[in-house]
Backbone as JSON, one array per atom type, in Angstrom:
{
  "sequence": "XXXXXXXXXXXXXXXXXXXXXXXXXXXXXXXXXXXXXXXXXXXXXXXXXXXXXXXXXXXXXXXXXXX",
  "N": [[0.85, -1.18, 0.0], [0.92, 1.83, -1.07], [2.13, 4.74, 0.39], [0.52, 8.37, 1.85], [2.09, 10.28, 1.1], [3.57, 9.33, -1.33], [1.22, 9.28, -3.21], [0.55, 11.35, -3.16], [2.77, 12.76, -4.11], [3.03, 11.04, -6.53], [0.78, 12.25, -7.55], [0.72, 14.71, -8.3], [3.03, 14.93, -9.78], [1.28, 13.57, -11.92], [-0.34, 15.12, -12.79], [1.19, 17.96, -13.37], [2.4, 16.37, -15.62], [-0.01, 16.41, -17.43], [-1.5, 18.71, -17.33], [0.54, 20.28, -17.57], [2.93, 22.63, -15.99], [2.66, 25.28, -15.01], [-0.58, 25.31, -14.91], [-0.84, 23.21, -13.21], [-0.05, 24.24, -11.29], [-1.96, 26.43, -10.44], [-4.17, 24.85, -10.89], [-3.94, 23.71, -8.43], [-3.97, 25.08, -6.19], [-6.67, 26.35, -6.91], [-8.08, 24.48, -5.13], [-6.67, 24.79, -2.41], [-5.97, 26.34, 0.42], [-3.35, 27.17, 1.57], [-0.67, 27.89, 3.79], [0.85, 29.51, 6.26], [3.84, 31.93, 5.74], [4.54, 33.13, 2.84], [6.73, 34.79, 1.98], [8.06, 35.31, 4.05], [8.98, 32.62, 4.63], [10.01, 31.72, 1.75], [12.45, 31.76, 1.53], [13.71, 29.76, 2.65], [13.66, 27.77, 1.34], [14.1, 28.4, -1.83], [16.67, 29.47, -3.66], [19.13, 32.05, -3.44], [20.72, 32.9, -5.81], [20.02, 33.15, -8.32], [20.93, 32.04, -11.05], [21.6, 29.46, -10.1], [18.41, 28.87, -9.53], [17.58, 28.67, -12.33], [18.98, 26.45, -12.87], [18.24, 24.41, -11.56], [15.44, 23.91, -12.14], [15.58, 23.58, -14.87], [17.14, 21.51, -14.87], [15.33, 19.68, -13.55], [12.82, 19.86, -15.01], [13.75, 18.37, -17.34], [14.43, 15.46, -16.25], [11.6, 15.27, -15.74], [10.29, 14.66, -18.29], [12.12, 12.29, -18.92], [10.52, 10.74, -17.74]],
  "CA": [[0.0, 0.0, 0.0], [1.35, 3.21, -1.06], [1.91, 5.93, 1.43], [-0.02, 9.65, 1.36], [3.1, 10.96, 0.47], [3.65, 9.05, -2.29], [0.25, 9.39, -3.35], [0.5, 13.04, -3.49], [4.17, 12.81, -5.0], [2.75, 10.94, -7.81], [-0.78, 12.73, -8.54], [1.63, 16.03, -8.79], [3.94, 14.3, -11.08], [0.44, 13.02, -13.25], [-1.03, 16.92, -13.18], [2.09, 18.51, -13.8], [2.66, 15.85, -17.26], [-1.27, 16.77, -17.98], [-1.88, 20.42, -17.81], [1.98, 21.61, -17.6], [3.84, 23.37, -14.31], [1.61, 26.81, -14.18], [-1.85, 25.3, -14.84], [-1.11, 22.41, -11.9], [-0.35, 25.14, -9.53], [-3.39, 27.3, -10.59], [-5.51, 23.73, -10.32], [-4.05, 22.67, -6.39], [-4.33, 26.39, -5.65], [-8.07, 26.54, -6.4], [-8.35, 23.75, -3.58], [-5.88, 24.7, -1.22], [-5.73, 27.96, 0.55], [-2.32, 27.21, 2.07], [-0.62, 28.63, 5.16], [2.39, 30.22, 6.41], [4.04, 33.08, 5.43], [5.72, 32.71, 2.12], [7.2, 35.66, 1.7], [9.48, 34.62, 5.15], [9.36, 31.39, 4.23], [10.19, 30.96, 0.68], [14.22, 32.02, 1.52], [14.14, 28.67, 3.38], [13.5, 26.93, -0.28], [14.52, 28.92, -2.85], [17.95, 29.56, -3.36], [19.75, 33.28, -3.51], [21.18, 32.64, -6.62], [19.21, 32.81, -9.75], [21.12, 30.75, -12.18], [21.28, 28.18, -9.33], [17.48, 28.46, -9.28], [17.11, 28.27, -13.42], [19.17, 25.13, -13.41], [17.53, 23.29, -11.12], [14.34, 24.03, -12.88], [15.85, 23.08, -16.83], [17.11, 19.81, -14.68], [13.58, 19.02, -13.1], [12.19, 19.4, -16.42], [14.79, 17.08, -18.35], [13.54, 14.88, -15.57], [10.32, 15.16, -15.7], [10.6, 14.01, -19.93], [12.24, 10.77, -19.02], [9.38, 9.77, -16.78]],
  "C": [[0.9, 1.24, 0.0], [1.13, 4.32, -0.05], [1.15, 7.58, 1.19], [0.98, 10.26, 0.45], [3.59, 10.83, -0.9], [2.65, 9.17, -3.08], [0.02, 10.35, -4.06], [1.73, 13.54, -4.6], [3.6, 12.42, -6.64], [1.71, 11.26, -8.77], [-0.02, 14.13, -8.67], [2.14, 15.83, -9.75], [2.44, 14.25, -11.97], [-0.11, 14.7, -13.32], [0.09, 17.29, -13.55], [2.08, 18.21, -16.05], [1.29, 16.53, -18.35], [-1.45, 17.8, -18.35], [-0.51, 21.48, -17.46], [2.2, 22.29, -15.95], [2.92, 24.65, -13.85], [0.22, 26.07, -14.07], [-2.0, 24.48, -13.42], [-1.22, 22.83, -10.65], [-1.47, 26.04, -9.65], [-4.5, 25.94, -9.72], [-5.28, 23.53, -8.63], [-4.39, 24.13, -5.85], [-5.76, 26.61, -5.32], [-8.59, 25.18, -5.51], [-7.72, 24.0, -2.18], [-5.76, 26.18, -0.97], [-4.25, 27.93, 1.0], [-1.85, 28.06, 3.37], [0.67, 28.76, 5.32], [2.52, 31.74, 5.77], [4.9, 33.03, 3.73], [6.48, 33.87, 1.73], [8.59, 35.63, 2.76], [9.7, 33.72, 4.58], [10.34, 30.93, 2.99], [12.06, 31.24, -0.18], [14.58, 30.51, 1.8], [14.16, 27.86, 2.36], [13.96, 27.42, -1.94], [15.81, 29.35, -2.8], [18.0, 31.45, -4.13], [20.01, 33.51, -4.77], [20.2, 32.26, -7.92], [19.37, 31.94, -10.72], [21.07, 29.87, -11.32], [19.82, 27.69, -10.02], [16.67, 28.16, -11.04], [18.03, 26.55, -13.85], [19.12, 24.38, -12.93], [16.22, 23.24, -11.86], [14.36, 23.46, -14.3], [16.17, 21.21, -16.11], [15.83, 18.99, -14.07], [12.96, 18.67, -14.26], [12.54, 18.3, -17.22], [14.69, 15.92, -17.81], [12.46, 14.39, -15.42], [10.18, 14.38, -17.23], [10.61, 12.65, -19.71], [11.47, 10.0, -18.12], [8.13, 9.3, -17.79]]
}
């Protein structure tokens, strides 16, 4: 039996392949109001460094392909 986590890991992965990276976060958005602050928060995940943060993003993608 698959865990939530995984659950969730892989119905992200199947929306993502379906309606692409912006529409999946538009779709979980209109269910989820979310919480926290992300404006504090989103130092703790995002990196300083811009090209860092475009080439983790080109390697997620190139990733995402061979699935």
């Amino acid at each position: 039996m698959k865990t939530i986590s995984e659950i969730r890991k892989e119905g992200i992965c199947a929306l993502s392949k379906a309606l692409g990276p912006i529409d999946m976060a538009r779709f979980i958005q209109s269910y989820e109001s979310g919480s926290g602050d992300y404006t504090k928060e989103r130092h703790e995940w995002l990196p300083d460094d811009t090209q860092a943060l475009k080439e983790r993003l080109l390697e997620r993608e190139k990733q995402r392909k061979k699935v």
